[in-house]
C-alpha positions as CSV (number, residue, x, y, z in Angstrom):
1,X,19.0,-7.3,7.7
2,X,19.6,-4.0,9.2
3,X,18.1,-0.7,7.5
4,X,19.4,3.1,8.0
5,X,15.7,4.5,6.8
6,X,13.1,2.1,7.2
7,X,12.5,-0.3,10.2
8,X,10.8,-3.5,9.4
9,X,9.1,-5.6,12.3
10,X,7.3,-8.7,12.3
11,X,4.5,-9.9,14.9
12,X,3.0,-13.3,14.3
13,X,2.0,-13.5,10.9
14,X,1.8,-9.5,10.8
15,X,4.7,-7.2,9.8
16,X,4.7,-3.4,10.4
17,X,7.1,-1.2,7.7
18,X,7.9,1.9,9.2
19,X,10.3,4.6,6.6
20,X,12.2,6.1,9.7
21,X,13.7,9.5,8.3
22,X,11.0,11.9,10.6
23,X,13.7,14.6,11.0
24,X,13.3,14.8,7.2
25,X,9.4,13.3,7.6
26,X,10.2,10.9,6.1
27,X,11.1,12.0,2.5
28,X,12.3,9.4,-0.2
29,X,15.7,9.3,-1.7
30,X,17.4,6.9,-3.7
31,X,18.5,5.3,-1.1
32,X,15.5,4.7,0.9
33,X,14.0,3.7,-1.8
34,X,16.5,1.0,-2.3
35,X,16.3,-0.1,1.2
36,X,12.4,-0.3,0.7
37,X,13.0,-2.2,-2.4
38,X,14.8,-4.8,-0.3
39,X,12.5,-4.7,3.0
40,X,9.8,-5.7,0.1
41,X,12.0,-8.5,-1.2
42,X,12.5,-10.1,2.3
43,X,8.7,-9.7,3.2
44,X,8.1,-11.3,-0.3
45,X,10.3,-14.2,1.1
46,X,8.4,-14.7,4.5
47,X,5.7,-17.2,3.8
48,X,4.3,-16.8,7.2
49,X,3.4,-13.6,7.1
50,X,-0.7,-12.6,6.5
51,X,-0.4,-9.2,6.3
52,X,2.2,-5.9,5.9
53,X,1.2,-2.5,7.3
54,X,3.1,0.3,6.0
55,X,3.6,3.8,7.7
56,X,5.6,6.7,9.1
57,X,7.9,7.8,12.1
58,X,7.2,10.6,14.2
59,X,3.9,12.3,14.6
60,X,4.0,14.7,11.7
61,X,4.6,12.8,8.2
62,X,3.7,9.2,6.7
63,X,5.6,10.4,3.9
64,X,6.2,14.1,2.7
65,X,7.3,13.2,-0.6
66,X,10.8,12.2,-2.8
67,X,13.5,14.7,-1.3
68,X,13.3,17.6,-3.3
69,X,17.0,18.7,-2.7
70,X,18.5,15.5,-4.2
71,X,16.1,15.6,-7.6
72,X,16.8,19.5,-8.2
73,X,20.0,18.9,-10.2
74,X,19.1,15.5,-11.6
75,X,19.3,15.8,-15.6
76,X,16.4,14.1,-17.6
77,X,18.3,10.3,-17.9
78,X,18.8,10.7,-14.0
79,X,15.4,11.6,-13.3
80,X,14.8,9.3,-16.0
81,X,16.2,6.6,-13.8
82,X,14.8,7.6,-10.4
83,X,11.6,7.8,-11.5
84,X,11.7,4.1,-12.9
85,X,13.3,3.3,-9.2
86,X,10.4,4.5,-7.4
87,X,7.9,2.8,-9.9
88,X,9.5,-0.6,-9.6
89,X,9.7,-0.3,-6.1
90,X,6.0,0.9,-5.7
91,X,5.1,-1.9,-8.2
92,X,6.6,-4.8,-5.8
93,X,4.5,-3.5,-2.8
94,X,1.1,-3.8,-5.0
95,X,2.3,-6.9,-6.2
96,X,2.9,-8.8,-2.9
97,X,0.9,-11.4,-2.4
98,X,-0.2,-10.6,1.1
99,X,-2.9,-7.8,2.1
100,X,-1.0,-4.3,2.4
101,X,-2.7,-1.5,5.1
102,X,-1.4,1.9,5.0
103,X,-1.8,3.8,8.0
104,X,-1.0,7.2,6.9
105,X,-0.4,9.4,10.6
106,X,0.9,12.7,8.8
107,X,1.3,14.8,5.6
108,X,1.4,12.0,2.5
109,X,2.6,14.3,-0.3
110,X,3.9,13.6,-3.6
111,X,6.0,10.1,-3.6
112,X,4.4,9.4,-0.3
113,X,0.7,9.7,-1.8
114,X,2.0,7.5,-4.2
115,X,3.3,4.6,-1.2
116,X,-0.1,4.9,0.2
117,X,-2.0,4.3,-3.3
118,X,0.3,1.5,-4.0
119,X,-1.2,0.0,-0.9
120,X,-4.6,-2.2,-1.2
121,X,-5.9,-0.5,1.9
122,X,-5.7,2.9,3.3
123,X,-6.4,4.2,6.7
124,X,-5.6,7.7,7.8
125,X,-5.4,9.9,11.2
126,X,-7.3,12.8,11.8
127,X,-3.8,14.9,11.3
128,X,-3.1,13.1,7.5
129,X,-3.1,15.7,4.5
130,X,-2.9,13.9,1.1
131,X,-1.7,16.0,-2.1
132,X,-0.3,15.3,-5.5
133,X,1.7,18.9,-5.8
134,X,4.1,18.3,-8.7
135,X,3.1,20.9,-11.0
136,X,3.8,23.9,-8.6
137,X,7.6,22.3,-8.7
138,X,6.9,22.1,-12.9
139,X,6.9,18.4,-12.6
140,X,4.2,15.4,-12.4
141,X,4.1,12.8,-10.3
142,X,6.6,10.3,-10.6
143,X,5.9,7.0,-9.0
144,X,2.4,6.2,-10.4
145,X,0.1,8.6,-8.9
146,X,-1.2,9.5,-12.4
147,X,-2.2,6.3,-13.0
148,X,-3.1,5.1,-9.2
149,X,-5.5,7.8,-8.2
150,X,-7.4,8.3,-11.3
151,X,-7.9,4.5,-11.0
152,X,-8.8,4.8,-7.2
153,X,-11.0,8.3,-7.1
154,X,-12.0,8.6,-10.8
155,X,-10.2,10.8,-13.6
156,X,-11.9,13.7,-13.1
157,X,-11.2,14.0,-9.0
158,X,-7.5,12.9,-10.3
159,X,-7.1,15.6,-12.4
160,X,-8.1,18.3,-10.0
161,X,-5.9,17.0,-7.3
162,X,-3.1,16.7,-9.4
163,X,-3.8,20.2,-11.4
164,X,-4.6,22.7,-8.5
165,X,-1.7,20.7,-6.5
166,X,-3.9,21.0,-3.6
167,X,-3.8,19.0,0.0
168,X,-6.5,18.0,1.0
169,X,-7.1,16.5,5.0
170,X,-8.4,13.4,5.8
171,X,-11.8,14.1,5.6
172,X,-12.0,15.2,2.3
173,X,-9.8,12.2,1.4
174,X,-12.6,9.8,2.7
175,X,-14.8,11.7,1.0
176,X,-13.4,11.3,-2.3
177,X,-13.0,7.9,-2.1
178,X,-9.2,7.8,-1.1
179,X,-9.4,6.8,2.5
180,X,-11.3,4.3,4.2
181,X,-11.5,5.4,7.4
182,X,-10.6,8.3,9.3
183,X,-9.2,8.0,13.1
184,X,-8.0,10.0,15.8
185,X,-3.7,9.5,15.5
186,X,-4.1,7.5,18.9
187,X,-6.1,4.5,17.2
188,X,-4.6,4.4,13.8
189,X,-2.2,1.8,14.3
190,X,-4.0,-0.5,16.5
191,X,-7.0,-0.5,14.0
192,X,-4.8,-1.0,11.3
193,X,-3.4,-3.7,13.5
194,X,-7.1,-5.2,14.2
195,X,-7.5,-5.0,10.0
196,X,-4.4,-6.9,9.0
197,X,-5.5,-9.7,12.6
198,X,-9.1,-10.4,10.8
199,X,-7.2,-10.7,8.0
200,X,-4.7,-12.6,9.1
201,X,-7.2,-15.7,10.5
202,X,-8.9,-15.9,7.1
203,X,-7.8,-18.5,4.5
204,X,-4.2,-17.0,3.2
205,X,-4.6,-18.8,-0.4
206,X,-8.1,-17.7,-0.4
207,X,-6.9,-14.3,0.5
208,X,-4.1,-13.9,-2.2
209,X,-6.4,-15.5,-4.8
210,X,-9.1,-12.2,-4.6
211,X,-6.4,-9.8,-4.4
212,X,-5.1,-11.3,-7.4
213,X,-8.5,-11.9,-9.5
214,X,-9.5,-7.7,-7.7
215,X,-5.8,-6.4,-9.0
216,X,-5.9,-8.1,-12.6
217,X,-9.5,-8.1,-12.6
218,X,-9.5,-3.8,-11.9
219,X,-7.5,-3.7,-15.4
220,X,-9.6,-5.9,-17.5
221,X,-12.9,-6.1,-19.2
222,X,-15.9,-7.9,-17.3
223,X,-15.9,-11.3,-19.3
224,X,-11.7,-11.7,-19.0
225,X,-12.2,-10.7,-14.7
226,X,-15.1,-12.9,-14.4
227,X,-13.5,-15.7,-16.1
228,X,-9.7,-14.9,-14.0
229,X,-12.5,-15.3,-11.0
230,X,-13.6,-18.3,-12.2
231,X,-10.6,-19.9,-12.8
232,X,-9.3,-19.0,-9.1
233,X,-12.4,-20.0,-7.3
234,X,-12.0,-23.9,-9.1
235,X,-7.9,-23.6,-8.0
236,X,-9.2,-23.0,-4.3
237,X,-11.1,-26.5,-4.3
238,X,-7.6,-28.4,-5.1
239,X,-6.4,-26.8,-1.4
240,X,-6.2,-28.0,2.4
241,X,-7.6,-24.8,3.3
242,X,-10.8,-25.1,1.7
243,X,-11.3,-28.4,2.7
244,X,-10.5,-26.9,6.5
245,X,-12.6,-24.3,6.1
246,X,-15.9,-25.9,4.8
247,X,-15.1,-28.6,7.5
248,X,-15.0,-26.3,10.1
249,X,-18.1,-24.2,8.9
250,X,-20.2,-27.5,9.4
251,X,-18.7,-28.7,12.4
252,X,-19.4,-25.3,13.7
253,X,-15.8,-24.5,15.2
254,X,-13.1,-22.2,13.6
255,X,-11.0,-23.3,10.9
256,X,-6.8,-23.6,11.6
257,X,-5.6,-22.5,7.7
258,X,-1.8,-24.1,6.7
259,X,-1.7,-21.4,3.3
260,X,-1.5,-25.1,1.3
């Protein structure tokens, strides 16, 4: 379908989500994040695709945030609702089933921190500032990033972020645990792009099965992940891909995965 905020392109078994607002770098409004919300549902749908990359027009922002002049006269059961909006929306992307790579190329502020931490993998430029800056609006983040970062950087790095409001580069995000790697703005996408590839030729069942058993497992004690682990490395031995891809180990060639 055609989008007005967002482009969505598919490569092979790759596809490349791209919000497209960069005269307003990209801020979310409701309906962006409706259009996202949909972009999600038909990448949901694809069952070829191996991986989804997920980034930002223009050279300056991945995402600057929600759009500050459309929340300033929302009253507390509209914000109510947007926030919920942005939350299921952000939910869907870390519940597809496929690998999601962020490649954050600019300022990744508020709602647009939150896109990135909603993502299972995040790779930034050398240009990316990250930030959390609510509480110098008198707000909190609204789309999970109270929950998400503590979860990703640790409560106590969480709370400072979030308190001071403070941005931080790209450096200090790897440092902190929020980034993986940092990259000049010219490789960013095609090492995203070699990421989501090596991905891409493993075992897709395989694949979804440890995102699912990290994701459920992250939220869980150690006996009820182990045993979630347990239960979807047996499931993997009723598949054509395992039987591929121990078959192809010993014959010494590479495997060709189905996803069955």
């Amino acid at each position: 379908m055609a989008y007005e905020n967002l482009r969505l392109d598919f490569e092979g078994p790759l596809a490349t989500l791209t919000i497209d607002r960069p005269k307003a770098l990209n801020a979310l409004t409701t309906p962006s994040l409706r259009e996202l919300e949909a972009a999600l549902r038909e990448v949901a749908k694809n069952k070829d695709l191996r991986c989804l990359i997920v980034t930002g027009a223009g050279e300056k922002a991945f995402v600057a945030g929600a759009d500050i002049t459309e929340m300033a006269g929302y009253t507390t059961c509209e914000a109510r609702d947007f926030a919920g909006l942005g939350h299921r929306v952000l939910a869907m992307l870390e519940a597809l089933s496929i690998p999601t790579v962020a490649a954050v190329n600019g300022f990744a502020l508020g709602g647009g921190c939150e896109l990135a931490l909603a993502c299972d993998l995040i790779y930034a430029s050398e240009k990316a500032k990250f930030g959390l800056p609510e509480v110098g609006l008198g707000l909190i983040p609204g789309f999970g990033g109270t929950q998400r970062l503590a979860r990703l950087v640790g409560r106590a790095r969480a709370m400072e972020l979030i308190f001071t409001a403070d941005k931080i580069d790209a450096a200090k995000a790897r440092e902190v645990g929020l980034v993986l790697e940092v990259l000049s703005a010219e490789k960013l996408l095609p090492h995203c792009r070699a990421v989501a590839e090596k991905i891409a030729r493993n075992g897709p069942v395989a694949v979804t099965q440890a995102k699912r058993s990290v994701l459920f497992g992250a939220d869980a004690d150690l006996r009820t992940g182990s045993e979630l682990e347990r239960q979807s490395f047996a499931m993997l031995f009723g598949t054509e891909d395992q039987v591929e891809g121990c078959k192809a180990f010993v014959e010494k060639r590479a495997p060709s995965f189905k996803g069955r």
